[in-house]
Structures are given as structure tokens and as C-alpha cells.
N, CA, C and O atoms as CSV, one atom per row, in Angstrom:
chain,resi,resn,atom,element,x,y,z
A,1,UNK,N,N,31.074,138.351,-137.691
A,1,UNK,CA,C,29.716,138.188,-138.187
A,1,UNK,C,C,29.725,137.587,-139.588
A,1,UNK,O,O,28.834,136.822,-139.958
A,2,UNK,N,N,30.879,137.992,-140.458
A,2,UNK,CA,C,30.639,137.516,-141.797
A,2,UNK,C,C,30.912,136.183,-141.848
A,2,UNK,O,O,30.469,135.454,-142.736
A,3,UNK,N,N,31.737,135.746,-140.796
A,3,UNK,CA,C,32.318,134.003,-140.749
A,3,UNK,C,C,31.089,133.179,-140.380
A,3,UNK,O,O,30.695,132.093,-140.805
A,4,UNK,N,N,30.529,134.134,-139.330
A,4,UNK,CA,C,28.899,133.214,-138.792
A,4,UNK,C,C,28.010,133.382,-140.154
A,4,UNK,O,O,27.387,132.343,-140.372
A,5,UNK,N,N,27.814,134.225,-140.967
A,5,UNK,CA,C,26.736,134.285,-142.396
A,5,UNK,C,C,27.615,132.730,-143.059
A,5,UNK,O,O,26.994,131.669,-143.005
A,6,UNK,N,N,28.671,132.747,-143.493
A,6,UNK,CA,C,29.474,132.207,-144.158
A,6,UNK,C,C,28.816,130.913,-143.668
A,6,UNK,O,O,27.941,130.354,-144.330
A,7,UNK,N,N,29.264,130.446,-142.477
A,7,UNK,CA,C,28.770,129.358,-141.964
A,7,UNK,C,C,27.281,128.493,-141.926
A,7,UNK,O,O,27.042,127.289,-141.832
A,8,UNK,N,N,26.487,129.588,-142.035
A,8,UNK,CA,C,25.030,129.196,-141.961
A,8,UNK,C,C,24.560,129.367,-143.880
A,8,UNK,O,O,23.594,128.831,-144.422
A,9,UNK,N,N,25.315,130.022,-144.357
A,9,UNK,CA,C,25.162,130.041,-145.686
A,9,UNK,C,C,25.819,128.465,-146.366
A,9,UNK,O,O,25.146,127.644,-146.988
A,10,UNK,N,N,26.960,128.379,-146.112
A,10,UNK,CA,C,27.426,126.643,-146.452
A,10,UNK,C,C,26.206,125.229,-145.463
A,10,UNK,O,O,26.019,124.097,-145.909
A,11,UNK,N,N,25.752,125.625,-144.492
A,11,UNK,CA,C,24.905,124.461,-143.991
A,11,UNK,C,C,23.611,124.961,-144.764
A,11,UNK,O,O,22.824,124.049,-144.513
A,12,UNK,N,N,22.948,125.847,-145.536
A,12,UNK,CA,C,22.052,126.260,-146.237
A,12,UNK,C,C,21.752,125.102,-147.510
A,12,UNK,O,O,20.703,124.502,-147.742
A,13,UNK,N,N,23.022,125.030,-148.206
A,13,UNK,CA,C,23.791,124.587,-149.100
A,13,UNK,C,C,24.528,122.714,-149.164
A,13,UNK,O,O,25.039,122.032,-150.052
A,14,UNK,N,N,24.268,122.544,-148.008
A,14,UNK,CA,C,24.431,121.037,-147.679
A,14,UNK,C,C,23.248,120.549,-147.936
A,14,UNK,O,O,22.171,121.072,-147.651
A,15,UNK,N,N,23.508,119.103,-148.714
A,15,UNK,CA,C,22.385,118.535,-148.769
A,15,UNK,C,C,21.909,117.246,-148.272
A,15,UNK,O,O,20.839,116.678,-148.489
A,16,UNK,N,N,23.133,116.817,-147.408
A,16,UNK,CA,C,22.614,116.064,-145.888
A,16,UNK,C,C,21.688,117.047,-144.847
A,16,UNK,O,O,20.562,116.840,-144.393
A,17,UNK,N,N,22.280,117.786,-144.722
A,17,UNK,CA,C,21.661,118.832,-143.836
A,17,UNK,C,C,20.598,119.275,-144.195
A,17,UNK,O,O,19.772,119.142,-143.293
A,18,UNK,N,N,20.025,119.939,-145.441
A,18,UNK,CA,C,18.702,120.193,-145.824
A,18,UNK,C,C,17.731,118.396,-146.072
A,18,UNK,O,O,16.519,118.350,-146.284
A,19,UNK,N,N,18.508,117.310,-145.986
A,19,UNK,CA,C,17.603,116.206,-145.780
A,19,UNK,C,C,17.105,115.597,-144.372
A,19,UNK,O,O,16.175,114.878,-144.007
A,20,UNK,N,N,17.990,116.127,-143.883
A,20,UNK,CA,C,17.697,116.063,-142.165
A,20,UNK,C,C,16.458,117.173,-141.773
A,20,UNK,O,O,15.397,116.907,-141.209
A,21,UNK,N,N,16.941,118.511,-142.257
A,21,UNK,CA,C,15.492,119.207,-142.076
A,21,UNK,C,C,14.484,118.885,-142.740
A,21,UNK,O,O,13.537,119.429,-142.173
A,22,UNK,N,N,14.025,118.171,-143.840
A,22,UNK,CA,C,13.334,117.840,-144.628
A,22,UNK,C,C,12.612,116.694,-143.518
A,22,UNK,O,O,11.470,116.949,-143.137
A,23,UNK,N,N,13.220,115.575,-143.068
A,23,UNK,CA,C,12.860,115.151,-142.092
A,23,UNK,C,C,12.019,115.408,-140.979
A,23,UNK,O,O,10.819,115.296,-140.727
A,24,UNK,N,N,12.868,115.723,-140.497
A,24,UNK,CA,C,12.175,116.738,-139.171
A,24,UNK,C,C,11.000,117.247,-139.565
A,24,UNK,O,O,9.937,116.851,-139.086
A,25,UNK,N,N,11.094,118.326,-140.625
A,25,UNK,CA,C,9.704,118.842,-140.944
A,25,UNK,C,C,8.369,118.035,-141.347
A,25,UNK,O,O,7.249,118.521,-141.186
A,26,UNK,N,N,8.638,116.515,-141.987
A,26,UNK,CA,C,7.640,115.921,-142.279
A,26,UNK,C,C,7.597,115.404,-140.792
A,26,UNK,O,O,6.403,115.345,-140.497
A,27,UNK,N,N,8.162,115.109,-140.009
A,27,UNK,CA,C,8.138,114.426,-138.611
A,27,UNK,C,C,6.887,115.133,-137.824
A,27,UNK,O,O,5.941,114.497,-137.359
A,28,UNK,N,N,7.003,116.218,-137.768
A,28,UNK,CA,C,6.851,117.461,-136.974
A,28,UNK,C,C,5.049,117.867,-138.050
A,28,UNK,O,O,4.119,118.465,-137.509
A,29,UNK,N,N,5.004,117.484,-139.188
A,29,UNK,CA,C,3.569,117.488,-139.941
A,29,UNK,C,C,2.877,116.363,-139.299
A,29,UNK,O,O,1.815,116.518,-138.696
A,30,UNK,N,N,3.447,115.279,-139.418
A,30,UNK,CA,C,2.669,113.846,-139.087
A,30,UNK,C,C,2.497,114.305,-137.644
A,30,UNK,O,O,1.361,114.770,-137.736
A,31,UNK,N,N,2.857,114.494,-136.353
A,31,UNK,CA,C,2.452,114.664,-135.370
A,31,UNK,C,C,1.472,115.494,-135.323
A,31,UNK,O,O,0.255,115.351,-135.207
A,32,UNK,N,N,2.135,116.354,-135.426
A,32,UNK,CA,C,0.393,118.058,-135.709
A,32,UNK,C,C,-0.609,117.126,-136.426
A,32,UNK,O,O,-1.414,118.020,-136.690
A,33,UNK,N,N,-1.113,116.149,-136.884
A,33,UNK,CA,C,-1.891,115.985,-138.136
A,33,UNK,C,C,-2.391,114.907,-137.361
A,33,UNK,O,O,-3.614,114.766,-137.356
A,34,UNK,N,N,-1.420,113.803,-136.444
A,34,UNK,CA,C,-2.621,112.926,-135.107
A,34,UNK,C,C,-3.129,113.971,-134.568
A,34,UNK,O,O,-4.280,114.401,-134.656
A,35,UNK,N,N,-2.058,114.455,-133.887
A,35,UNK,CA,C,-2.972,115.521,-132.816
A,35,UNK,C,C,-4.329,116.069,-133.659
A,35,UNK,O,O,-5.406,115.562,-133.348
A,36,UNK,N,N,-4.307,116.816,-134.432
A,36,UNK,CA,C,-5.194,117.803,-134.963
A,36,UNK,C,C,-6.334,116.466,-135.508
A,36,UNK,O,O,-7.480,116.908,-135.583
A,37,UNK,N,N,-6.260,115.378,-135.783
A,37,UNK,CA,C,-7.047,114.619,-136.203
A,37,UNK,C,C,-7.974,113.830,-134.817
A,37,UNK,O,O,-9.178,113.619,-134.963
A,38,UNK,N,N,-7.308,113.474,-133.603
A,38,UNK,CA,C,-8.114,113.118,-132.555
A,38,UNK,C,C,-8.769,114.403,-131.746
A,38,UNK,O,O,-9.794,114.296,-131.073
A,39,UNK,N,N,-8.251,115.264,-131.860
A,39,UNK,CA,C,-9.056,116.708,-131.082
A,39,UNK,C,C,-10.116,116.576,-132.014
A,39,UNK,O,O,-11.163,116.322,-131.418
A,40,UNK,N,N,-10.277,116.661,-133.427
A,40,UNK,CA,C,-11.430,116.647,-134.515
A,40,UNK,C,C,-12.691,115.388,-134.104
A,40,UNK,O,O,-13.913,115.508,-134.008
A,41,UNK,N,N,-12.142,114.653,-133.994
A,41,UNK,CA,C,-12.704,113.120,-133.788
A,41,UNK,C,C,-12.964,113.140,-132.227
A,41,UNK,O,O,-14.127,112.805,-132.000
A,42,UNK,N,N,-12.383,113.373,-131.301
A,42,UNK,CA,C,-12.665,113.250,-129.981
A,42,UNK,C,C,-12.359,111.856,-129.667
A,42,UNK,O,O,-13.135,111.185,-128.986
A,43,UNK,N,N,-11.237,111.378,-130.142
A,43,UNK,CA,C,-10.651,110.306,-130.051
A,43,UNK,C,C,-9.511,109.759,-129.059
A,43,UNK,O,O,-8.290,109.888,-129.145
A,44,UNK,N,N,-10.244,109.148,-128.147
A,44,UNK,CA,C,-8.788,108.843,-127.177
A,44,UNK,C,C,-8.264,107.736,-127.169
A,44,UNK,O,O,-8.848,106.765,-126.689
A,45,UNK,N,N,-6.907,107.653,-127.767
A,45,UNK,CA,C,-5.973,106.822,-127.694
A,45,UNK,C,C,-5.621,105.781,-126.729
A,45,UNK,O,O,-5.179,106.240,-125.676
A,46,UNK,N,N,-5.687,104.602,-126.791
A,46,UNK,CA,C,-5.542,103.960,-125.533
A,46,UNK,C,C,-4.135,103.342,-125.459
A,46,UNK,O,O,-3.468,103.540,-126.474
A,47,UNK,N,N,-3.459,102.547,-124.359
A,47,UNK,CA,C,-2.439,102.337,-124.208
A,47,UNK,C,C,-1.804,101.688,-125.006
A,47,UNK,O,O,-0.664,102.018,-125.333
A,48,UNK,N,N,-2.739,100.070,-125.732
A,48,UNK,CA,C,-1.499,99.545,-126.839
A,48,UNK,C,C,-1.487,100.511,-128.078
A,48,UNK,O,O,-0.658,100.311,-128.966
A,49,UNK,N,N,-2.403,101.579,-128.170
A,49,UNK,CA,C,-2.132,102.180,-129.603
A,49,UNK,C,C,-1.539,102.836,-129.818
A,49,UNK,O,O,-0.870,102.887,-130.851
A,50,UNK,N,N,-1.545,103.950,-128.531
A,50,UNK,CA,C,-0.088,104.306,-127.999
A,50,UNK,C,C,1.772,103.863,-128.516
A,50,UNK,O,O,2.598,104.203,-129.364
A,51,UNK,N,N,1.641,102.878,-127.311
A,51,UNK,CA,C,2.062,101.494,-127.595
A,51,UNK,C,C,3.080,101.630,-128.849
A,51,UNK,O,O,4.202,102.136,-128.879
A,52,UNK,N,N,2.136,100.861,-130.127
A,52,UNK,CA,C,2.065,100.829,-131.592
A,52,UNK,C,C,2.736,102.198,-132.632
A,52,UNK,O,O,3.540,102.287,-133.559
A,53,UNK,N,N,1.867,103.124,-131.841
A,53,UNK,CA,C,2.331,104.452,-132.343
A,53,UNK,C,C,3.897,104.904,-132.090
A,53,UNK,O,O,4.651,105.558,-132.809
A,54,UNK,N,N,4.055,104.431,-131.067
A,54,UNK,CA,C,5.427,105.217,-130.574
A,54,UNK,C,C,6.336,104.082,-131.037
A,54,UNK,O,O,7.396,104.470,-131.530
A,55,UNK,N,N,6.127,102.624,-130.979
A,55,UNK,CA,C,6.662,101.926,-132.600
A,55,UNK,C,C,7.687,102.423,-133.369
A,55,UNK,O,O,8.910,102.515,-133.468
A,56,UNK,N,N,6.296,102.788,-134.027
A,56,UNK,CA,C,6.127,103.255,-135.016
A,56,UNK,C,C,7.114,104.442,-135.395
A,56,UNK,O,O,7.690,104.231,-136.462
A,57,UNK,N,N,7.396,105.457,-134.870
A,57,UNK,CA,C,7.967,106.105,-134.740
A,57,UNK,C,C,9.203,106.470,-134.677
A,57,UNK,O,O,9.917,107.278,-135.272
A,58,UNK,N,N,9.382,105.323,-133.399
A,58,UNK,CA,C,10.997,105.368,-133.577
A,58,UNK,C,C,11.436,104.563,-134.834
A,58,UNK,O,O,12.561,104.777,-135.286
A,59,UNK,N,N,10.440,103.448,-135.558
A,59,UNK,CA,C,11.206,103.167,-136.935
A,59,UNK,C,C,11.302,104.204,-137.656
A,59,UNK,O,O,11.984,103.907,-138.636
A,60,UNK,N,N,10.858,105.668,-137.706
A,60,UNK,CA,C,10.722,106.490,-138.903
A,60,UNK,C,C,12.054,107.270,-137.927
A,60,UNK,O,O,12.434,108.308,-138.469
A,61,UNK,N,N,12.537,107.055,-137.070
A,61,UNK,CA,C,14.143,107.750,-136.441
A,61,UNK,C,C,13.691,109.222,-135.731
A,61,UNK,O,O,14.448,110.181,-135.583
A,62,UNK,N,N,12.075,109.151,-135.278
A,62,UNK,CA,C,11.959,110.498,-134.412
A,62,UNK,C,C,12.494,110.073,-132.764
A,62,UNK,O,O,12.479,109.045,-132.087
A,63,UNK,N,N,12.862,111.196,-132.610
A,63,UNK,CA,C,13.501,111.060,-131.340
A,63,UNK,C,C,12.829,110.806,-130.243
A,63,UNK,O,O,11.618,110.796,-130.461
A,64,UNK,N,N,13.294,110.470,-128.487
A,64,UNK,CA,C,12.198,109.801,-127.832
A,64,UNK,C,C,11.423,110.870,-127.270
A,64,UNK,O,O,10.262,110.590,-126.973
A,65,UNK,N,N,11.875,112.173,-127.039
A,65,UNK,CA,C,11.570,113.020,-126.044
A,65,UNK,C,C,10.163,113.490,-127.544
A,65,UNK,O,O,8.974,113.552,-127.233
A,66,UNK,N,N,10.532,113.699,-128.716
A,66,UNK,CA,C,9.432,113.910,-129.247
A,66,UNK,C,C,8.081,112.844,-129.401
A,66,UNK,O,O,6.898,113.088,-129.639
A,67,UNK,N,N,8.753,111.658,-129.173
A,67,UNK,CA,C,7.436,110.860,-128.908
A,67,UNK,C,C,6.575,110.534,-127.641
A,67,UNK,O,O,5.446,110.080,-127.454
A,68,UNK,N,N,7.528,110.933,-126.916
A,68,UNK,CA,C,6.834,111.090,-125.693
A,68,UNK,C,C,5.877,112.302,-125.671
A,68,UNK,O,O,4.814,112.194,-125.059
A,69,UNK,N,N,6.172,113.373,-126.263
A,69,UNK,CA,C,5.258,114.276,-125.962
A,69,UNK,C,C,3.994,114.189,-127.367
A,69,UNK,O,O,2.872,114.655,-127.565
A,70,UNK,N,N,4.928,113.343,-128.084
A,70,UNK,CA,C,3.077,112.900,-128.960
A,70,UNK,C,C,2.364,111.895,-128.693
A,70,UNK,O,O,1.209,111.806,-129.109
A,71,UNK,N,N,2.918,111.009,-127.983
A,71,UNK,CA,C,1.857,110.081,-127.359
A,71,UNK,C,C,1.186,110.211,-126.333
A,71,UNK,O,O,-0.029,110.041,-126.232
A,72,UNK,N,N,2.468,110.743,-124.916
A,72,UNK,CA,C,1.948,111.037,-123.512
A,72,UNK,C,C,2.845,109.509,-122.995
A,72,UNK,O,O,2.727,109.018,-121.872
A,73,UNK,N,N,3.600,109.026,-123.943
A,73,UNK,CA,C,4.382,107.610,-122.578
A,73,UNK,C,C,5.277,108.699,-122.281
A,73,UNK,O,O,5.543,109.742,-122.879
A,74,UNK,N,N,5.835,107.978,-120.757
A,74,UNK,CA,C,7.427,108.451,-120.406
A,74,UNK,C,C,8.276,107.960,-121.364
A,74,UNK,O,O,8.185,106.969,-122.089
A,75,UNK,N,N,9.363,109.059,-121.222
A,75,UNK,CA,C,10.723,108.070,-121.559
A,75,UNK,C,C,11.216,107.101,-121.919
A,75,UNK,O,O,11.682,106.698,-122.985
A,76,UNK,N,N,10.972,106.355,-120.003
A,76,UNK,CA,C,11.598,105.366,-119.483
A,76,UNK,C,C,10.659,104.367,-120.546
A,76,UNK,O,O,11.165,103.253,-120.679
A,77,UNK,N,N,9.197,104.611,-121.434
A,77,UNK,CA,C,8.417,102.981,-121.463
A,77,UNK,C,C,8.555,103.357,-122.948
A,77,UNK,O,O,8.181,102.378,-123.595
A,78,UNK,N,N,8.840,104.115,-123.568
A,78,UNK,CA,C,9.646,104.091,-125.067
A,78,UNK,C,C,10.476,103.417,-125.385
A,78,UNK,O,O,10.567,102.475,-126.173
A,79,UNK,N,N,11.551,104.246,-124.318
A,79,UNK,CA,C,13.403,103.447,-124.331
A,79,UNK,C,C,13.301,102.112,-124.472
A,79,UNK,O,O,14.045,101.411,-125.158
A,80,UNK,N,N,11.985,101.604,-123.544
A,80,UNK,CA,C,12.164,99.480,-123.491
A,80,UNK,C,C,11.795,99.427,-124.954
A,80,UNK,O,O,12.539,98.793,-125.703
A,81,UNK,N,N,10.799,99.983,-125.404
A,81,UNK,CA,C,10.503,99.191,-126.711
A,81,UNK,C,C,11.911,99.362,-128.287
A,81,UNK,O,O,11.730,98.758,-129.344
């Protein structure tokens, strides 16, 4: 148990690793913050904005399975772009 503290205490302490979560966490704000902004608005997204969005996205290095579930494309029509 003290080798597993040890361990999670040194990746605590990394600061690649706390920039990767730093990441993620703004990743993971910007999504909550479309979502929470078209439920407000009653705004439905159509396919090229979609499209655009999921772009978009993978330039900022979020992964596909998370953009798929913030846009609503499959996979498979991410991966082409």
C-alpha cells in the first residue's frame, strides 16, 4: 500500500502529468458549457456544424470517443475528418 501512495504521490508531483489533467479538465468544461448552452437556447445543431465542431476539436487533441459523444457523429465520420 505504501508503494501504491508513493506512486500516486510522485504522479501528483509531475508536471507533464498535472498538464495533461489540466487539459482534460478544460476539455471536459468546454463540452459541459456547449451542451449547457444549447439546452439554454434550444438550439439544434445541424450536421456541418457538427461537422466544424468536431474539427475543431480534434485540433485542441480531444479524443474521438469524447467527441462523438459531444456532437452525436459516429466514430467512423470523425476518424475521416
Amino acid at each position: 500500500m505504501t508503494e501504491f501512495k508513493e506512486k500516486i504521490e510522485g504522479l501528483n508531483n509531475n508536471k507533464r502529468y498535472k498538464q495533461f489533467l489540466s487539459v482534460e479538465e478544460d476539455m471536459r468544461k468546454i463540452n459541459n458549457t456547449f451542451k449547457e448552452i444549447g439546452r439554454r437556447e434550444g438550439i439544434e445543431i445541424g450536421a456541418l456544424e457538427k461537422i466544424q465542431i468536431a474539427k475543431n476539436l480534434l485540433n485542441m487533441k480531444m479524443s474521438i470517443e469524447n467527441i462523438s459523444k459531444t456532437t452525436g457523429l459516429i466514430i467512423a465520420e470523425i476518424q475521416k475528418l
